[in-house]
KOLMIKOL-451376 format. One record per residue (C-alpha): x, y, z; residue in three letters. Coordinates in Angstrom, 1 decimal, padded with zeros to 4 digits, m for minus. Layout:
BEGIN
@c1: X | c2: Y | c3: Z | resn: ALA
...
This chain:
BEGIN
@c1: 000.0 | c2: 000.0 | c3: 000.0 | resn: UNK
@c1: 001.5 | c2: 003.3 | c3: m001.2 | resn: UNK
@c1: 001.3 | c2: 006.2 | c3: 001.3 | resn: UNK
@c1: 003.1 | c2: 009.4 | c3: m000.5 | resn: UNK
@c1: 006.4 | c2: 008.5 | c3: m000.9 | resn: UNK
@c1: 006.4 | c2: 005.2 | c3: 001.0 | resn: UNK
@c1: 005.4 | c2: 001.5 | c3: 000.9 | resn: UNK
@c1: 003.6 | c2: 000.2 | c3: 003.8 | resn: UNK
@c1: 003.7 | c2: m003.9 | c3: 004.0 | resn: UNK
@c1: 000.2 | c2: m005.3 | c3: 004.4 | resn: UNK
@c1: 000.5 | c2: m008.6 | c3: 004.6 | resn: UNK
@c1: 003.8 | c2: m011.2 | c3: 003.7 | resn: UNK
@c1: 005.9 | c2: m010.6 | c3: 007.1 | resn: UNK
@c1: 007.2 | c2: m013.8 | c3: 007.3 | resn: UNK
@c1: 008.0 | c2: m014.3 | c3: 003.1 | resn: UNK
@c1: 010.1 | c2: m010.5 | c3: 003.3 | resn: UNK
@c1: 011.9 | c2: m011.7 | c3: 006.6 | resn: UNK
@c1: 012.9 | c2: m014.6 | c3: 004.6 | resn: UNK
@c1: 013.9 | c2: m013.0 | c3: 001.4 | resn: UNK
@c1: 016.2 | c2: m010.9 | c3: 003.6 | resn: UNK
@c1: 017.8 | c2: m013.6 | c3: 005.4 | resn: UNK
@c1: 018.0 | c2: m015.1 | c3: 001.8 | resn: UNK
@c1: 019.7 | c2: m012.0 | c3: 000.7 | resn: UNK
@c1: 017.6 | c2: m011.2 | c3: m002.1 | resn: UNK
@c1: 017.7 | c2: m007.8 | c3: m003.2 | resn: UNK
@c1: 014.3 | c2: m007.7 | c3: m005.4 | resn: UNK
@c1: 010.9 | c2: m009.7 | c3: m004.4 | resn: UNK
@c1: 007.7 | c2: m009.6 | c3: m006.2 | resn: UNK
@c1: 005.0 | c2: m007.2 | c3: m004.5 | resn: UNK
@c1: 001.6 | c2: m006.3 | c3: m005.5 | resn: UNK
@c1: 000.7 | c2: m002.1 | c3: m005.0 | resn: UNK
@c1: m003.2 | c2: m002.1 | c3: m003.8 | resn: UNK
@c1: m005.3 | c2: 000.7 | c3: m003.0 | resn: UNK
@c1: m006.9 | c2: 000.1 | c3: 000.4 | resn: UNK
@c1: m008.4 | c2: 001.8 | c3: 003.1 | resn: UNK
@c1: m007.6 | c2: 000.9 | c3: 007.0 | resn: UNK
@c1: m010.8 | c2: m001.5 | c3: 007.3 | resn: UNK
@c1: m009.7 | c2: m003.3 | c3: 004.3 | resn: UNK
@c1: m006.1 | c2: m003.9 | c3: 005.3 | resn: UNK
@c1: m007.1 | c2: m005.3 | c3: 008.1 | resn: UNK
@c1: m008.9 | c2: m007.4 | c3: 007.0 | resn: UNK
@c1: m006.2 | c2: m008.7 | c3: 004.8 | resn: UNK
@c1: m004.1 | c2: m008.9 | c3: 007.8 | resn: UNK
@c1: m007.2 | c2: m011.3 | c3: 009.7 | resn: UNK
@c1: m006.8 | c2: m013.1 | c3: 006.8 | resn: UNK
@c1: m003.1 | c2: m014.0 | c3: 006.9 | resn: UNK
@c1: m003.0 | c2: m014.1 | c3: 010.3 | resn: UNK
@c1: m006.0 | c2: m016.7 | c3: 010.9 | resn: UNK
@c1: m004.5 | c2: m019.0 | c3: 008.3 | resn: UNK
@c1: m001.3 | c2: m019.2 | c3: 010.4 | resn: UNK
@c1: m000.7 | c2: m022.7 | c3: 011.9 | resn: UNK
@c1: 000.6 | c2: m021.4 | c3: 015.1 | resn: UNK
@c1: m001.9 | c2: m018.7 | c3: 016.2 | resn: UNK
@c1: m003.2 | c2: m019.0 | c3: 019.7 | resn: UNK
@c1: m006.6 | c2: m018.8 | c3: 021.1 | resn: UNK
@c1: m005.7 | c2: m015.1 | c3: 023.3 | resn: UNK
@c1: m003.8 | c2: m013.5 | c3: 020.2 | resn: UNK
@c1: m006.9 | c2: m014.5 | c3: 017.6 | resn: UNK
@c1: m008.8 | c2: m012.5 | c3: 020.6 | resn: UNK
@c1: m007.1 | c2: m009.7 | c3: 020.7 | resn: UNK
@c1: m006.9 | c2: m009.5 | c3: 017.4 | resn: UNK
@c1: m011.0 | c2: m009.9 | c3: 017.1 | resn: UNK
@c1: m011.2 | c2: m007.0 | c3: 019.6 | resn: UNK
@c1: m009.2 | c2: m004.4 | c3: 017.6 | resn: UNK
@c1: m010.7 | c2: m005.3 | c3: 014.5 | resn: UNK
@c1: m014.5 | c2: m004.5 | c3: 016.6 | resn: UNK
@c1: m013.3 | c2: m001.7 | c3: 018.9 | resn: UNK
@c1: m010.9 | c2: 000.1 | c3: 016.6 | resn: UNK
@c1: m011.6 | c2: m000.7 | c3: 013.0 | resn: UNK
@c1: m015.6 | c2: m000.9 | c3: 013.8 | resn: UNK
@c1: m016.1 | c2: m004.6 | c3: 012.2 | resn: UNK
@c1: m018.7 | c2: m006.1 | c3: 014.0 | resn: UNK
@c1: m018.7 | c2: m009.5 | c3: 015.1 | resn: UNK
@c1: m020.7 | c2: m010.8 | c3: 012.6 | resn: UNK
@c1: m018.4 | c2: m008.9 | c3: 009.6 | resn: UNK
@c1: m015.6 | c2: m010.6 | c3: 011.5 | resn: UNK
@c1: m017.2 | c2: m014.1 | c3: 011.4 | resn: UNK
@c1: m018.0 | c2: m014.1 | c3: 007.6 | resn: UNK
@c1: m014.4 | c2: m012.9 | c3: 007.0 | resn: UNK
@c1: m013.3 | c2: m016.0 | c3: 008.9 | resn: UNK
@c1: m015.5 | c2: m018.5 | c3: 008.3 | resn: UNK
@c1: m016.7 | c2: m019.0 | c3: 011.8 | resn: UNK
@c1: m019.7 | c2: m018.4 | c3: 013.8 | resn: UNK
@c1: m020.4 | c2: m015.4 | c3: 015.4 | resn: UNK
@c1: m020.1 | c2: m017.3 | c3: 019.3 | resn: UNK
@c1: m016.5 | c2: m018.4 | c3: 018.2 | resn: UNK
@c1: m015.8 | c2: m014.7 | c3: 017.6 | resn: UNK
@c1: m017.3 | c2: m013.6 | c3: 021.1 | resn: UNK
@c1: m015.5 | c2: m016.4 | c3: 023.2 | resn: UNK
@c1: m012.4 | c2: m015.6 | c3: 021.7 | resn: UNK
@c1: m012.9 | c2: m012.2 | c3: 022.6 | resn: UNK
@c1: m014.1 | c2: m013.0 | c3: 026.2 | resn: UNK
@c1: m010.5 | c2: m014.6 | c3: 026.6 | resn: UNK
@c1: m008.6 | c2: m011.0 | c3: 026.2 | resn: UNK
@c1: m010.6 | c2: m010.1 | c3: 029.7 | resn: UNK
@c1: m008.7 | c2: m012.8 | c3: 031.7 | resn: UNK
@c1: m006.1 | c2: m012.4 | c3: 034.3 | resn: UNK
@c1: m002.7 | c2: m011.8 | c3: 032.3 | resn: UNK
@c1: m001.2 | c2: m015.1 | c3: 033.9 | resn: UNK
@c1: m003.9 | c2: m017.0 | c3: 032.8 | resn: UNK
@c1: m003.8 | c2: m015.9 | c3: 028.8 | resn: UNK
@c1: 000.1 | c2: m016.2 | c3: 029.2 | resn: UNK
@c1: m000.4 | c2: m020.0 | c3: 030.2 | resn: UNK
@c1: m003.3 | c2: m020.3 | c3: 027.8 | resn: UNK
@c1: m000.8 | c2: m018.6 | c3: 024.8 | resn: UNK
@c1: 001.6 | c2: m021.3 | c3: 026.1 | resn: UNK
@c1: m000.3 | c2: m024.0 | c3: 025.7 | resn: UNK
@c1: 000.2 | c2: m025.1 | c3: 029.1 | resn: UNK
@c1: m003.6 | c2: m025.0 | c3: 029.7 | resn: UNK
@c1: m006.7 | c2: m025.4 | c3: 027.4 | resn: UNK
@c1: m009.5 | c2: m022.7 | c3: 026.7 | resn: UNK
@c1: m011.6 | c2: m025.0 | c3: 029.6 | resn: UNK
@c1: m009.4 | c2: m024.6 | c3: 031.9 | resn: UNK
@c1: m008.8 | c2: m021.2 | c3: 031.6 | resn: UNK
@c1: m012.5 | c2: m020.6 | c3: 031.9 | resn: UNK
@c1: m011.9 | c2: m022.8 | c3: 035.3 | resn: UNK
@c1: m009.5 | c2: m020.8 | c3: 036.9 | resn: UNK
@c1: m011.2 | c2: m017.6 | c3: 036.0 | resn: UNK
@c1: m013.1 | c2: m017.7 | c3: 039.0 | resn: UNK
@c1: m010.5 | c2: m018.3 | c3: 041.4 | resn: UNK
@c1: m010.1 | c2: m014.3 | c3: 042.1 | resn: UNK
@c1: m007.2 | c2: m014.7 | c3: 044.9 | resn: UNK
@c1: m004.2 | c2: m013.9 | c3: 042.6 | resn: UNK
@c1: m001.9 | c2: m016.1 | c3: 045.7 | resn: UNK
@c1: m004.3 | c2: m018.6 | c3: 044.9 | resn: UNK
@c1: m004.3 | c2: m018.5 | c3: 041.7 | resn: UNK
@c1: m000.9 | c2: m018.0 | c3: 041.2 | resn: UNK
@c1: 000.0 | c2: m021.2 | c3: 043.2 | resn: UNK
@c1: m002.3 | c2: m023.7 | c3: 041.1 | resn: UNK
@c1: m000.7 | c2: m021.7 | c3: 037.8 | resn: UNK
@c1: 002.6 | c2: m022.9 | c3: 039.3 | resn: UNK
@c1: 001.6 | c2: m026.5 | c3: 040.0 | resn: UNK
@c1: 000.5 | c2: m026.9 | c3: 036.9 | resn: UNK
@c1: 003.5 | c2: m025.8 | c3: 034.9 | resn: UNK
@c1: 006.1 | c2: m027.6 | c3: 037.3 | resn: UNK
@c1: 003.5 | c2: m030.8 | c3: 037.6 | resn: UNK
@c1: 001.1 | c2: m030.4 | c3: 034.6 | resn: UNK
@c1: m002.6 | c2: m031.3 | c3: 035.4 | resn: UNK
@c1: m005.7 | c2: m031.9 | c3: 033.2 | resn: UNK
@c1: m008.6 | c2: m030.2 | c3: 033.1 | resn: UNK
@c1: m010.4 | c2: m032.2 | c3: 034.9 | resn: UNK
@c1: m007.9 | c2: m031.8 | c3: 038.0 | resn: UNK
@c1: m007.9 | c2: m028.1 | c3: 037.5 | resn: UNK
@c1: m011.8 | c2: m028.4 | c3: 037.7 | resn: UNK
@c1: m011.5 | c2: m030.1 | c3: 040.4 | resn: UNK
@c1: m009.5 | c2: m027.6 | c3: 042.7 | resn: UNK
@c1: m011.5 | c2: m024.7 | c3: 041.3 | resn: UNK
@c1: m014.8 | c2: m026.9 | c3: 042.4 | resn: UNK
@c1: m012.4 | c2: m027.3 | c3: 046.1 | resn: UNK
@c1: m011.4 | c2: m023.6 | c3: 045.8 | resn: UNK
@c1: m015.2 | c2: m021.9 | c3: 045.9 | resn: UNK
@c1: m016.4 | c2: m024.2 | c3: 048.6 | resn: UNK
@c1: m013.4 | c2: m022.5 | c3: 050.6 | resn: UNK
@c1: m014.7 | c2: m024.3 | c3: 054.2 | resn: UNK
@c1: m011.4 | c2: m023.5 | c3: 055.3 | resn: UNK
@c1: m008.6 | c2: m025.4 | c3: 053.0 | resn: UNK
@c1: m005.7 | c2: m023.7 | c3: 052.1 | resn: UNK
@c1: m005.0 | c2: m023.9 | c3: 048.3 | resn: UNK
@c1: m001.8 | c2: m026.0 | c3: 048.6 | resn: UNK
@c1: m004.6 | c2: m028.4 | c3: 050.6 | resn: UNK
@c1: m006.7 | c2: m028.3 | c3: 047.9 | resn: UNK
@c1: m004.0 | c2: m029.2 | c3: 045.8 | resn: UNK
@c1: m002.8 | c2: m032.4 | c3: 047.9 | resn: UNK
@c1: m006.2 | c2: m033.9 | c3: 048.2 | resn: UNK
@c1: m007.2 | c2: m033.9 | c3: 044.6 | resn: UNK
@c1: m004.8 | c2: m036.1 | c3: 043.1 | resn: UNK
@c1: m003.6 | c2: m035.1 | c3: 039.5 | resn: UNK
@c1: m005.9 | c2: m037.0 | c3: 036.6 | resn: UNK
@c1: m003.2 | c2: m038.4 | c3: 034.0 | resn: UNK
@c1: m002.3 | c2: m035.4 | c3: 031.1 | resn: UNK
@c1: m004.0 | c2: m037.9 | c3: 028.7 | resn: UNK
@c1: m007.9 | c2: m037.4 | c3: 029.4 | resn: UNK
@c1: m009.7 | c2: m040.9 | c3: 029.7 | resn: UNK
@c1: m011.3 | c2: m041.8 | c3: 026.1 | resn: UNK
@c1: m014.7 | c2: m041.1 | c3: 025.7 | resn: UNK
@c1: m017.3 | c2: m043.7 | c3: 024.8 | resn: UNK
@c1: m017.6 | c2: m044.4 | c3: 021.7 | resn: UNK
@c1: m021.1 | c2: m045.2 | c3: 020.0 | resn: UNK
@c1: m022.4 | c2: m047.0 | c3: 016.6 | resn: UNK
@c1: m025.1 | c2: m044.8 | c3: 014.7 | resn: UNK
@c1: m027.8 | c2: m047.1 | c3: 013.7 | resn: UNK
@c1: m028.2 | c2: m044.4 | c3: 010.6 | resn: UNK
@c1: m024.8 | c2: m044.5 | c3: 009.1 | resn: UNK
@c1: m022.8 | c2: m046.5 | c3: 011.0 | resn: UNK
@c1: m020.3 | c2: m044.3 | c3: 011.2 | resn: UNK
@c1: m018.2 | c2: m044.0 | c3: 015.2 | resn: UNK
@c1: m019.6 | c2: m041.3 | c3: 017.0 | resn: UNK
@c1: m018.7 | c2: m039.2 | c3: 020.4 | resn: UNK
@c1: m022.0 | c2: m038.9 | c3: 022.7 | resn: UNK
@c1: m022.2 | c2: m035.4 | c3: 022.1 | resn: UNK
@c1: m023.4 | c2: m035.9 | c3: 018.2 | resn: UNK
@c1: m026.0 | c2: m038.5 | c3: 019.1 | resn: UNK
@c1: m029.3 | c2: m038.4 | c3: 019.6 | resn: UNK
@c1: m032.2 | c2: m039.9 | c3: 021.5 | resn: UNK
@c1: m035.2 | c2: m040.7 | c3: 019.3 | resn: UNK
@c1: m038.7 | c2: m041.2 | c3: 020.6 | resn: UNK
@c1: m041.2 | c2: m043.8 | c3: 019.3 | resn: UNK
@c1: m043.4 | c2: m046.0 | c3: 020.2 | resn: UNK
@c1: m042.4 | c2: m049.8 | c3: 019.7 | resn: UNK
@c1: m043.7 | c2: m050.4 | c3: 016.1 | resn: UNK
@c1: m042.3 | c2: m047.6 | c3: 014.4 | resn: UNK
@c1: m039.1 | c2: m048.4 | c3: 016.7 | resn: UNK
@c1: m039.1 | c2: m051.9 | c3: 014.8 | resn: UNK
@c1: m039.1 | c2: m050.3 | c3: 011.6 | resn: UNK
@c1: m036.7 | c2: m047.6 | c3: 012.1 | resn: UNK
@c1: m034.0 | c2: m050.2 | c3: 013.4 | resn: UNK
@c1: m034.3 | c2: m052.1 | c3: 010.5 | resn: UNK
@c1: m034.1 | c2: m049.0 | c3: 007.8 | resn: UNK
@c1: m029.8 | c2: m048.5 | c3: 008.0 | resn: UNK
């Protein structure tokens, strides 16, 4: 994008970083004419097809693109191909506590679990699980756990909380698994369905596949 007498890069960061490790004097560039809401856009774009890109910086990227450029969330999720409540939780992380969307930009946690240890508003507290889980690791279902411990308070201390909920394994247990009788395809529980009918039309329905 030309801007008087300069070139402003849009988007290709990473392919002009390595042209000049590369040493390359010249690289192909296209000129465009393109106001600040379009760049940006472009820039979602490049950005959201990155392999690497993290729950927190996709939200803080969603919330400039609404509070500065004036997209709305629904602009935002047709530009990215998502739905409109993927654009608003991923927004809803930028609000957490800074150690918690530095673990959850780390990996180190999942979006669950962040949600989980929003509500423990002690920062010692908080601070102390954070720890144990980066020196120990713990699942979600542990770090539910002591949140579950850490409301009820009645008196524990959070390293108590800690010592009586042992850690789940990293590895979640599977899921059951169940056969549709439609396709017969492997499915999770949370894609099947219950289906009401009386016992004739029950026959028939088990024997249409």
């Amino acid at each position: 994008r030309q801007v008087q007498d300069v070139y402003i890069l849009v988007a290709g960061h990473r392919r002009l970083l390595a042209a000049r490790i590369a040493s390359l004097e010249t690289v192909p560039c296209i000129v465009i004419e393109a106001g600040d809401q379009e760049i940006h856009k472009i820039r979602l774009h490049e950005n959201y097809g990155r392999e690497d890109v993290n729950p927190v910086d996709e939200g803080e990227y969603f919330a400039k693109l609404l509070n500065t450029i004036g997209l709305s969330t629904h602009e935002i999720a047709e530009s990215t191909g998502m739905s409109e409540a993927y654009v608003s939780g991923r927004i809803a992380l930028t609000a957490l506590h800074e150690d918690i969307k530095k673990a959850l930009q780390e990996g180190i946690i999942s979006i669950q679990a962040a949600k989980e240890l929003a509500k423990v508003k002690h920062g010692e507290d908080l601070a102390v699980m954070l720890q144990t889980i980066r020196t120990s690791g713990a699942s979600t279902r542990t770090i539910q756990a002591w949140v579950a411990e850490w409301v009820k308070q009645q008196g524990k201390t959070v390293d108590q909380i800690i010592e009586m909920r042992p850690l789940f394994p990293e590895n979640e247990p599977p899921k059951p698994v169940y056969i549709c009788e439609g396709c017969g395809e492997k499915q999770g529980r949370e894609n099947m369905r219950i289906l009401w009918a009386c016992h004739e039309c029950a026959q028939l329905l088990w024997q249409v596949k």
